[in-house]
C-alpha positions, 0 to 999 in steps of 0.5 A, spaced: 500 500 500 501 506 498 502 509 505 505 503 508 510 504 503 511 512 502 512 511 511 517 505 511 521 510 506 521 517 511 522 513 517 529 509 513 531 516 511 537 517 516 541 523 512 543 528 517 547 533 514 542 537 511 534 539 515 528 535 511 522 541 510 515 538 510 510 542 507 502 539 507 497 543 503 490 544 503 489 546 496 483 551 497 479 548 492 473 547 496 472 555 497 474 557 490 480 560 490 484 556 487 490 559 488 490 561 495 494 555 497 500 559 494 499 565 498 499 561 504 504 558 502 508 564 500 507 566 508 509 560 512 515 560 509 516 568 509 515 566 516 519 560 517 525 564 514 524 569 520 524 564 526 531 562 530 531 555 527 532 557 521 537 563 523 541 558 527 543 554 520 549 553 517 550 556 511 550 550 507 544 548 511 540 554 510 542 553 502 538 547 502 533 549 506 532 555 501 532 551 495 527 546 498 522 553 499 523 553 491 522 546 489 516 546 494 513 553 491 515 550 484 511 544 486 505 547 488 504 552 483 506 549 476 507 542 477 501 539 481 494 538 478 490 541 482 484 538 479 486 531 483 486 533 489 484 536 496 491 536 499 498 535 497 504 534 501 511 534 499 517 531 503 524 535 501 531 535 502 535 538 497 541 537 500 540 530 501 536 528 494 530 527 499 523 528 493 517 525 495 509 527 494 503 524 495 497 527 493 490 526 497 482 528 496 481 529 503 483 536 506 488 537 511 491 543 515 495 546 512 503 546 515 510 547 514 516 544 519 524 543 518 526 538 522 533 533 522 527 528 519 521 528 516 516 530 520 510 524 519 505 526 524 500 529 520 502 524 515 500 518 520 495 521 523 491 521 517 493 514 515 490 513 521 483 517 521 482 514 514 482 508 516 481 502 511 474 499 510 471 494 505 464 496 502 460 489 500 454 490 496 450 486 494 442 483 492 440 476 489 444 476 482 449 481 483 455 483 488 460 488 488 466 489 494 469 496 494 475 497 499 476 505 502 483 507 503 485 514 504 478 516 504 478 514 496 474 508 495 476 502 490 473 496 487 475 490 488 471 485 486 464 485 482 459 478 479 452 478 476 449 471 477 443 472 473 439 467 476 433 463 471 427 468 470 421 462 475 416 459 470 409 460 471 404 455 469 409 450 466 409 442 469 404 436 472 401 440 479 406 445 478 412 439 479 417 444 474 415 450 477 418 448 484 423 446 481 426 451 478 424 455 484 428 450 488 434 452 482 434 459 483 434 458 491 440 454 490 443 459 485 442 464 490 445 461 495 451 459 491 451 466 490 452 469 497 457 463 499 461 467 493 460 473 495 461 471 503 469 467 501 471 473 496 470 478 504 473 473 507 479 472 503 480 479 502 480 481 509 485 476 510 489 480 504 487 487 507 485 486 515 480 490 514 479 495 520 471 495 519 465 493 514 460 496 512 454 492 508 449 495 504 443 493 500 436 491 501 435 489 508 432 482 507 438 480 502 442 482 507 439 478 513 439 473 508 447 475 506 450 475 513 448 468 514 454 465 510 459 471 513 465 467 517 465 469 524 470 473 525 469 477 518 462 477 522 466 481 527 468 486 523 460 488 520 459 496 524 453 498 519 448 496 513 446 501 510 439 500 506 440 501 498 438 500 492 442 495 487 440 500 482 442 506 486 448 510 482 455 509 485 457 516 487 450 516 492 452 510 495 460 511 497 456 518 500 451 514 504 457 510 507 462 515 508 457 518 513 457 512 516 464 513 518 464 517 525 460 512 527 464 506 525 470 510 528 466 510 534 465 503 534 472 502 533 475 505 538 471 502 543 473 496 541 481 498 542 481 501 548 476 495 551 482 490 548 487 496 551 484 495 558 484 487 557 491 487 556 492 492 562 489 488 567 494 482 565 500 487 566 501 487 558 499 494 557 502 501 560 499 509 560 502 516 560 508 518 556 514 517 562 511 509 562 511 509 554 517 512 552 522 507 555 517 500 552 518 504 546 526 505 546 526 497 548 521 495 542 517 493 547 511 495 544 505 491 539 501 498 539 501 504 541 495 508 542 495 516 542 489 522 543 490 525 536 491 532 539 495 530 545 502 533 545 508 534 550 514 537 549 520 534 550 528 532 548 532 528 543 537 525 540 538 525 533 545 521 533 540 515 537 533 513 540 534 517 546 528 521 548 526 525 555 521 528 557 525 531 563 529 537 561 537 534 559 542 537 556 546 531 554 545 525 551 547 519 556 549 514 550 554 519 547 554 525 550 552 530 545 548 536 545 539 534 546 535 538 541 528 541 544 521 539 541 514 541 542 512 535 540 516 528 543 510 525 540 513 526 533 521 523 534 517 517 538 513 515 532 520 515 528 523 510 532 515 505 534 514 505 526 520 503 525 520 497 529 513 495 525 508 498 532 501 499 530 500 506 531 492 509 532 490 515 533 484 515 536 479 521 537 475 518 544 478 522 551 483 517 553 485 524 560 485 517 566 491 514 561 495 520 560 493 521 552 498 515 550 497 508 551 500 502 549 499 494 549 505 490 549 508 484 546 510 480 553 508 481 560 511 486 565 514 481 571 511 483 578 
C-alpha cells in the first residue's frame, strides 16, 4: 500500500547533514480560490525564514533549506494538478536528494516544519483517521466489494449471477415450477457463499479495520448468514440501498457512516487496551511509554490525536526525555528541544513495525498515550 510504503521510506531516511522541510497543503479548492494555497504558502515560509531555527543554520544548511522553499513553491504552483486533489504534501531535502509527494482528496491543515527528519505526524495521523474499510454490496444476482483507503474508495471485486427468470404455469401440479424455484434458491445461495469467501479472503489480504454492508435489508439478513465469524466481527453498519442506486450516492451514504464506525472502533481498542492492562501487558502516560518504546517493547501504541508534550532528543540515537537534559547519556552530545516528543517517538515505534492509532475518544485517566505490549511486565 501506498502509505505503508511512502512511511517505511521517511522513517529509513537517516541523512543528517542537511534539515528535511515538510510542507502539507490544503489546496483551497473547496472555497474557490484556487490559488490561495500559494499565498499561504508564500507566508509560512516568509515566516519560517524569520524564526531562530532557521537563523541558527549553517550556511550550507540554510542553502538547502532555501532551495527546498523553491522546489516546494515550484511544486505547488506549476507542477501539481490541482484538479486531483484536496491536499498535497511534499517531503524535501535538497541537500540530501530527499523528493517525495503524495497527493490526497481529503483536506488537511495546512503546515510547514524543518526538522533533522521528516516530520510524519500529520502524515500518520491521517493514515490513521482514514482508516481502511471494505464496502460489500450486494442483492440476489449481483455483488460488488469496494475497499476505502485514504478516504478514496476502490473496487475490488464485482459478479452478476443472473439467476433463471421462475416459470409460471409450466409442469404436472406445478412439479417444474418448484423446481426451478428450488434452482434459483440454490443459485442464490451459491451466490452469497461467493460473495461471503471473496470478504473473507480479502480481509485476510487487507485486515480490514471495519465493514460496512449495504443493500436491501432482507438480502442482507439473508447475506450475513454465510459471513465467517470473525469477518462477522468486523460488520459496524448496513446501510439500506438500492442495487440500482448510482455509485457516487452510495460511497456518500457510507462515508457518513464513518464517525460512527470510528466510534465503534475505538471502543473496541481501548476495551482490548484495558484487557491487556489488567494482565500487566499494557502501560499509560508518556514517562511509562517512552522507555517500552526505546526497548521495542511495544505491539501498539495508542495516542489522543491532539495530545502533545514537549520534550528532548537525540538525533545521533533513540534517546528521548521528557525531563529537561542537556546531554545525551549514550554519547554525550548536545539534546535538541521539541514541542512535540510525540513526533521523534513515532520515528523510532514505526520503525520497529508498532501499530500506531490515533484515536479521537478522551483517553485524560491514561495520560493521552497508551500502549499494549508484546510480553508481560514481571511483578
Amino acid at each position: 500500500m501506498i502509505s505503508e510504503q511512502l512511511v517505511k521510506e521517511l522513517i529509513r531516511f537517516k541523512k543528517r547533514d542537511f534539515p528535511v522541510t515538510s510542507a502539507y497543503l490544503n489546496l483551497g479548492i473547496l472555497t474557490g480560490n484556487r490559488k490561495s494555497h500559494i499565498v499561504e504558502l508564500k507566508k509560512m515560509i516568509k515566516y519560517k525564514k524569520s524564526t531562530t531555527y532557521f537563523k541558527q543554520l549553517s550556511e550550507n544548511e540554510k542553502g538547502s533549506v532555501l532551495a527546498d522553499f523553491d522546489r516546494i513553491l515550484n511544486w505547488f504552483n506549476e507542477e501539481l494538478d490541482t484538479t486531483k486533489a484536496l491536499s498535497s504534501i511534499c517531503f524535501v531535502s535538497s541537500g540530501s536528494g530527499l523528493w517525495r509527494t503524495l497527493n490526497l482528496k481529503r483536506p488537511l491543515v495546512n503546515e510547514l516544519v524543518i526538522q533533522p527528519k521528516p516530520y510524519i505526524r500529520p502524515l500518520s495521523t491521517f493514515f490513521s483517521i482514514h482508516r481502511n474499510y471494505a464496502l460489500v454490496l450486494v442483492d440476489r444476482t449481483k455483488a460488488k466489494i469496494f475497499e476505502s483507503h485514504m478516504g478514496e474508495f476502490t473496487e475490488q471485486y464485482a459478479t452478476e449471477n443472473a439467476a433463471p427468470e421462475p416459470i409460471r404455469g409450466a409442469g404436472f401440479q406445478g412439479n417444474l415450477e418448484r423446481k426451478v424455484e428450488r434452482n434459483i434458491q440454490q443459485t442464490v445461495l451459491q451466490h452469497y457463499k461467493q460473495i461471503a469467501q471473496q470478504v473473507f479472503d480479502l480481509n485476510q489480504k487487507t485486515d480490514f479495520d471495519w465493514i460496512i454492508l449495504g443493500g436491501k435489508r432482507e438480502t442482507i439478513n439473508e447475506f450475513r448468514k454465510y459471513l465467517h465469524g470473525y469477518v462477522t466481527s468486523k460488520v459496524v453498519d448496513v446501510i439500506e440501498v438500492e442495487p440500482s442506486a448510482p455509485l457516487n450516492e452510495v460511497f456518500m451514504i457510507a462515508q457518513q457512516t464513518e464517525n460512527e464506525a470510528r466510534e465503534v472502533y475505538e471502543k473496541k481498542l481501548l476495551a482490548d487496551f484495558v484487557a491487556k492492562e489488567q494482565k500487566n501487558q499494557a502501560v499509560e502516560g508518556i514517562q511509562a511509554v517512552i522507555p517500552k518504546i526505546v526497548e521495542n517493547w511495544v505491539d501498539t501504541l495508542i495516542i489522543q490525536e491532539n495530545f502533545v508534550h514537549k520534550g528532548v532528543f537525540c538525533r545521533n540515537d533513540n534517546f528521548l526525555a521528557v525531563d529537561v537534559v542537556e546531554k545525551c547519556p549514550i554519547d554525550g552530545s548536545p539534546l535538541e528541544r521539541t514541542n512535540d516528543i510525540v513526533e521523534q517517538l513515532l520515528h523510532i515505534a514505526l520503525s520497529q513495525g508498532v501499530n500506531v492509532q490515533y484515536v479521537k475518544s478522551p483517553m485524560d485517566s491514561w495520560g493521552e498515550i497508551a500502549a499494549t505490549l508484546r510480553f508481560s511486565i514481571s511483578g
